[in-house]
Backbone bond lengths (Angstrom), bond angles and torsions (degrees), N, CA, C in turn:
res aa  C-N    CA-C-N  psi(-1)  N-CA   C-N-CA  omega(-1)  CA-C   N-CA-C  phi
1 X - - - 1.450 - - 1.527 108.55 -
2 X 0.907 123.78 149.86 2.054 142.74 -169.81 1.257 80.81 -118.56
3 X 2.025 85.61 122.28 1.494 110.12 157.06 1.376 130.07 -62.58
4 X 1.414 118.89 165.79 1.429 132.75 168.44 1.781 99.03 -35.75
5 X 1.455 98.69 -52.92 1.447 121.64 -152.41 1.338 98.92 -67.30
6 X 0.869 125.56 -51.24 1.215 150.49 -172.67 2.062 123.32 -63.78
7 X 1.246 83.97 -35.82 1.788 116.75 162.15 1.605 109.76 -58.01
8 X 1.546 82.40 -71.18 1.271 92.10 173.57 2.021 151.62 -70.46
9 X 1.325 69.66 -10.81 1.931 89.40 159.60 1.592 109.76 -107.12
10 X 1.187 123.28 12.75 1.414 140.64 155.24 1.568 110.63 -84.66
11 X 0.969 114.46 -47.60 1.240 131.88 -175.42 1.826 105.54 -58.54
12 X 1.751 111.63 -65.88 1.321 117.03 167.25 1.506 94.69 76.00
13 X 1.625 104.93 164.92 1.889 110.75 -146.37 1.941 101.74 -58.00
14 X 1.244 95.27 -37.15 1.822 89.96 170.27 1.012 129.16 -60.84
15 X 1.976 114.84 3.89 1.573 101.01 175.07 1.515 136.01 57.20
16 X 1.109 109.24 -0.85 1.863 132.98 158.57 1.410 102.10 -35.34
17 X 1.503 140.36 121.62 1.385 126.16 177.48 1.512 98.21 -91.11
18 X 1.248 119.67 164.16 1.679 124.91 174.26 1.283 96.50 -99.20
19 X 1.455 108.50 145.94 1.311 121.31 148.35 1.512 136.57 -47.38
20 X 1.038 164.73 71.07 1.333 149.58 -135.69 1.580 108.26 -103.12
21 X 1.342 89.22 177.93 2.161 84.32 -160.68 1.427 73.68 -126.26
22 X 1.608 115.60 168.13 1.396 138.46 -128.06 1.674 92.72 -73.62
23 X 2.057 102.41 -44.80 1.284 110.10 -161.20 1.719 96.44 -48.91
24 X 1.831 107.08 -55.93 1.572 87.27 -164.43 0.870 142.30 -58.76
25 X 0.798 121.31 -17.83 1.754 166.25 -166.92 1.308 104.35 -62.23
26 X 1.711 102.56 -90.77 1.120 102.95 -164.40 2.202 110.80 -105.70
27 X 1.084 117.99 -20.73 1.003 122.02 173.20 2.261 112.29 -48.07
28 X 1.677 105.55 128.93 1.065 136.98 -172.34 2.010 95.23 51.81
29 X 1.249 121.48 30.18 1.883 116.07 164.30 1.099 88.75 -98.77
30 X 1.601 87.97 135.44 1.692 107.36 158.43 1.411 114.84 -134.77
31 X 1.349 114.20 28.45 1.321 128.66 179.61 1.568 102.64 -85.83
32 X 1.093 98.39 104.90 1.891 103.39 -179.55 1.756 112.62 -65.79
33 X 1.527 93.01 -30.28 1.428 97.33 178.87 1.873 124.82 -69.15
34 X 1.273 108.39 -9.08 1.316 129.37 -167.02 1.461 97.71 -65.60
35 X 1.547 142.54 -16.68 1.524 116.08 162.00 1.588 72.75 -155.15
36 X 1.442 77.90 -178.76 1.466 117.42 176.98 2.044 94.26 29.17
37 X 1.233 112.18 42.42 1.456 102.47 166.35 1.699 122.56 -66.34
38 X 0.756 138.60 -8.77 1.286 134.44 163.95 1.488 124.24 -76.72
39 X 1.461 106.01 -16.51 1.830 117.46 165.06 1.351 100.00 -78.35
40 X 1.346 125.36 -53.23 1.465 124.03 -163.03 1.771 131.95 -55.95
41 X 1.386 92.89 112.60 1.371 109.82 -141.48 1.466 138.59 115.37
42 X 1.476 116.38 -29.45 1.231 141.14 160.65 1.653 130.33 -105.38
43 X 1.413 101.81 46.16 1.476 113.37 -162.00 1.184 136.09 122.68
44 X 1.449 106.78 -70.03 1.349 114.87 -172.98 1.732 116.46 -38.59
45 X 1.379 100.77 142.12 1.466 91.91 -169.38 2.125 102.23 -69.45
46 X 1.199 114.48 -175.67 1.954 104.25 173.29 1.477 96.27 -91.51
47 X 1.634 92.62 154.34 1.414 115.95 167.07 1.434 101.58 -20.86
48 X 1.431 120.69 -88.72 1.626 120.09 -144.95 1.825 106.21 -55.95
49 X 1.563 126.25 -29.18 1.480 121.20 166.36 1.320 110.76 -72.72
50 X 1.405 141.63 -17.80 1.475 142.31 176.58 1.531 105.64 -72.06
51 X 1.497 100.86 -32.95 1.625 101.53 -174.49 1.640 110.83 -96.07
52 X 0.956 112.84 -17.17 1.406 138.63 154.84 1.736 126.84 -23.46
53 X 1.442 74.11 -82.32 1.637 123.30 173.49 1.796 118.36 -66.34
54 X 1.068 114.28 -21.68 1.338 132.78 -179.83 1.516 112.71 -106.99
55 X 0.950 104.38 -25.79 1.842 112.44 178.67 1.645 95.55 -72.94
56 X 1.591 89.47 -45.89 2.362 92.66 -168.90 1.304 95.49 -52.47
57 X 1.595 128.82 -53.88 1.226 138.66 -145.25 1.562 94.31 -68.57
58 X 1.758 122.90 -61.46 1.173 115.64 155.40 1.553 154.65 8.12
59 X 1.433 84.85 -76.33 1.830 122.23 146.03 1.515 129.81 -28.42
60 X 1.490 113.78 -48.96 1.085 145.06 -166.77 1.717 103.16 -72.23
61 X 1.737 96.02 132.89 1.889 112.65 -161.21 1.855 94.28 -62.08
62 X 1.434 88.99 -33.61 2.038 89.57 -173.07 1.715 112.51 -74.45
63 X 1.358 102.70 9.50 1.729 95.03 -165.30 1.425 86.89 -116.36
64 X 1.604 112.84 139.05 1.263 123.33 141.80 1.602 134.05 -71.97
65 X 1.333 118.92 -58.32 1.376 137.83 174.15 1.301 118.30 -145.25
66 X 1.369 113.42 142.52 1.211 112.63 -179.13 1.825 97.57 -116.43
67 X 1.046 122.19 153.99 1.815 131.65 -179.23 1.805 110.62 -141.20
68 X 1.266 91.18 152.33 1.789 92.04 157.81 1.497 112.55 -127.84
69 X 1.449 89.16 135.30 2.034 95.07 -170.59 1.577 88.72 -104.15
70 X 1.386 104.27 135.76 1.231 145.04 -165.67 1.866 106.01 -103.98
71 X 1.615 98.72 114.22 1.357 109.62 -172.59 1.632 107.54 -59.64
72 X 1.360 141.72 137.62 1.362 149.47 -178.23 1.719 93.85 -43.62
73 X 1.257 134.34 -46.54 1.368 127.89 -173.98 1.722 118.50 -53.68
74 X 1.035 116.86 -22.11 1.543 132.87 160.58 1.751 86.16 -47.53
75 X 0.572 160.33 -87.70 1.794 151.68 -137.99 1.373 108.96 -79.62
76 X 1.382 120.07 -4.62 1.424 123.17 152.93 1.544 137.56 -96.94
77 X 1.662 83.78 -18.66 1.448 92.60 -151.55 2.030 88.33 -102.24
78 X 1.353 116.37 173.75 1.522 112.66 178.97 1.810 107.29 -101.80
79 X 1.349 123.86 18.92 1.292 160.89 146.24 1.033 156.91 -98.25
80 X 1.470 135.91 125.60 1.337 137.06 -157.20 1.936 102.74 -81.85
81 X 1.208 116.12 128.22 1.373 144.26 -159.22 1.342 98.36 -126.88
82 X 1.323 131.38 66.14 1.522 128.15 131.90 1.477 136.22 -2.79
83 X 1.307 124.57 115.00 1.494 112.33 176.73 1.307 101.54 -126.30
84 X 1.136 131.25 -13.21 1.508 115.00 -159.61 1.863 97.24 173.17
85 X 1.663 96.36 142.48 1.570 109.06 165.82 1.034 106.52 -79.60
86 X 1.512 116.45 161.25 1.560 110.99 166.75 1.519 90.55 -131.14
87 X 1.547 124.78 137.68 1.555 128.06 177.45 1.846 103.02 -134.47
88 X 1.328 93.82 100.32 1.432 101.74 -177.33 1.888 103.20 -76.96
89 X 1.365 118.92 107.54 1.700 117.17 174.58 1.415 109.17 -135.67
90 X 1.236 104.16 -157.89 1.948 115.08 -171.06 1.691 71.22 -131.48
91 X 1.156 152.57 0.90 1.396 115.37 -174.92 1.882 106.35 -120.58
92 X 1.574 98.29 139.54 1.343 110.17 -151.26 1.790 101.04 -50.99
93 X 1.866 92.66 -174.73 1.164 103.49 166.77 2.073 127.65 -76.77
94 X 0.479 82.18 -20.26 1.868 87.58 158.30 1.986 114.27 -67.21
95 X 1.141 99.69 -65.11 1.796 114.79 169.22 1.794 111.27 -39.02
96 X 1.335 103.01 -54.23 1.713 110.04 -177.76 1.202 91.75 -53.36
97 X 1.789 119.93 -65.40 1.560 115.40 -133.89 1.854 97.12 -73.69
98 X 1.300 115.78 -27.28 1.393 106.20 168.98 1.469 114.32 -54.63
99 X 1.294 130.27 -27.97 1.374 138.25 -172.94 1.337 104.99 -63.64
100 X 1.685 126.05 -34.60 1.024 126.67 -145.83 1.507 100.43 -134.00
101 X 1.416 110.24 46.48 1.363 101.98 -172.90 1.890 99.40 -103.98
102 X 1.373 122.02 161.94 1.695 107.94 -171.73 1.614 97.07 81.08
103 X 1.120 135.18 -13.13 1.526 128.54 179.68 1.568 127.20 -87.54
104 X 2.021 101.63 4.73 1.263 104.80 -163.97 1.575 129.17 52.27
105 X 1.540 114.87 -23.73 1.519 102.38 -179.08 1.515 128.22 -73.07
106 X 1.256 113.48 148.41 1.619 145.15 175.58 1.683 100.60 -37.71
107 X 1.420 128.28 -26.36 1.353 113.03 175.05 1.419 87.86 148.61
108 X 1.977 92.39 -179.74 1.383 124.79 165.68 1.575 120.73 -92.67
109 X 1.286 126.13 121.83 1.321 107.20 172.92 1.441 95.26 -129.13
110 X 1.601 119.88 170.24 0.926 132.44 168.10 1.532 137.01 -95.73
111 X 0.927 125.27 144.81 1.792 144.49 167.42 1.832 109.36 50.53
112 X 1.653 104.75 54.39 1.268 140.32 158.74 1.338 116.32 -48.97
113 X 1.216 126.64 -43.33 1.171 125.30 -168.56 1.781 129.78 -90.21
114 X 1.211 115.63 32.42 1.642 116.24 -140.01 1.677 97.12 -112.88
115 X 2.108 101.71 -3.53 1.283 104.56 178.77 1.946 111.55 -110.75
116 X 1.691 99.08 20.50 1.264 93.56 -178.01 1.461 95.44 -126.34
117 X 1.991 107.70 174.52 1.239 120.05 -172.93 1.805 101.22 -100.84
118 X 1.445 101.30 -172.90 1.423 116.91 -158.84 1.450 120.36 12.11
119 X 1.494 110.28 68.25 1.800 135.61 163.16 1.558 89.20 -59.63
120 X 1.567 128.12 130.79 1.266 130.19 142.51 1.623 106.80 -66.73
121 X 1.245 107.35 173.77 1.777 115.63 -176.04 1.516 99.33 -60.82
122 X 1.447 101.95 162.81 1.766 100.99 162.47 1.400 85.73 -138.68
123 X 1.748 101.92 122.59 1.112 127.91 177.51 1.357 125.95 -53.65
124 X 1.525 155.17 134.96 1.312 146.21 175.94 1.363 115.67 -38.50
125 X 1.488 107.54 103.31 1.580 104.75 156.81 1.731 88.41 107.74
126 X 1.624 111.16 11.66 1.929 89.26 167.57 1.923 85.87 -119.90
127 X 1.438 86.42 178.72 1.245 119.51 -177.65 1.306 117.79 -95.82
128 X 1.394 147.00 162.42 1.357 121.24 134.65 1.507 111.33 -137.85
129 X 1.530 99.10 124.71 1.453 135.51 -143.10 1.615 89.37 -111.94
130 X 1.756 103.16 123.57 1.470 116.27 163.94 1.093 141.19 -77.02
131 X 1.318 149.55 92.30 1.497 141.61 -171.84 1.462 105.07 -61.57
132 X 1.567 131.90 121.78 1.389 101.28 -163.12 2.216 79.90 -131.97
133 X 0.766 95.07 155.32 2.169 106.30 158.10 1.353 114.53 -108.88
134 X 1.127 118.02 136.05 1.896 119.16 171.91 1.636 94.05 -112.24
């Protein structure tokens, strides 16, 4: 898992958050509160099946990359603050939200990510579709 600290010298004086890939993310967190904390307890599946569940999706011939976008409070806080998946694929928005059903989240939206740093490519003809919680 990538520190706060570590986020945040990613980030650099513009404060740009990085995208992070599943390992940093979620590998040795056991902070349930680390995204979608306002589900937790009310659905949301736990950390280790979210990270689980996102690795399969990962996996998947239609997926390019999968990321977690990191709420701006991560650069205050001495903790990683989750806001949203990012699943770069060719398969529509109907296809994701089946992916993500049991996840408690608010939906799929699209092309979320255009205000953060180290975006991998998005291949011709995919999307990249936000898992987001309200």
């Amino acid at each position: 898992m990538i520190s706060a600290e570590q986020v945040i010298n990613r980030a650099g004086d513009e404060g740009v958050m990085p995208l992070l890939t599943l390992d940093e993310f979620f590998d040795g967190n056991d902070n349930e509160g680390c995204i979608a904390p306002n589900q937790w307890g009310y659905g949301r599946s736990a950390l280790a099946e979210l990270a689980e569940r996102f690795r399969a999706i990962e996996r998947r011939e239609d997926v390019a990359w999968v990321r977690v976008q990191l709420h701006p409070e991560t650069l205050e806080m001495d903790e990683l603050a989750g806001e949203a998946v990012a699943i770069c694929t060719t398969a529509d928005e109907s296809v994701c939200a089946a992916w993500i059903e049991g996840f408690e989240a608010s939906g799929v939206i699209p092309e979320l990510v255009d205000v953060f740093r180290d975006i991998p490519e998005v291949p011709p003809g995919a999307t990249v579709w936000s898992i987001v919680w309200d």
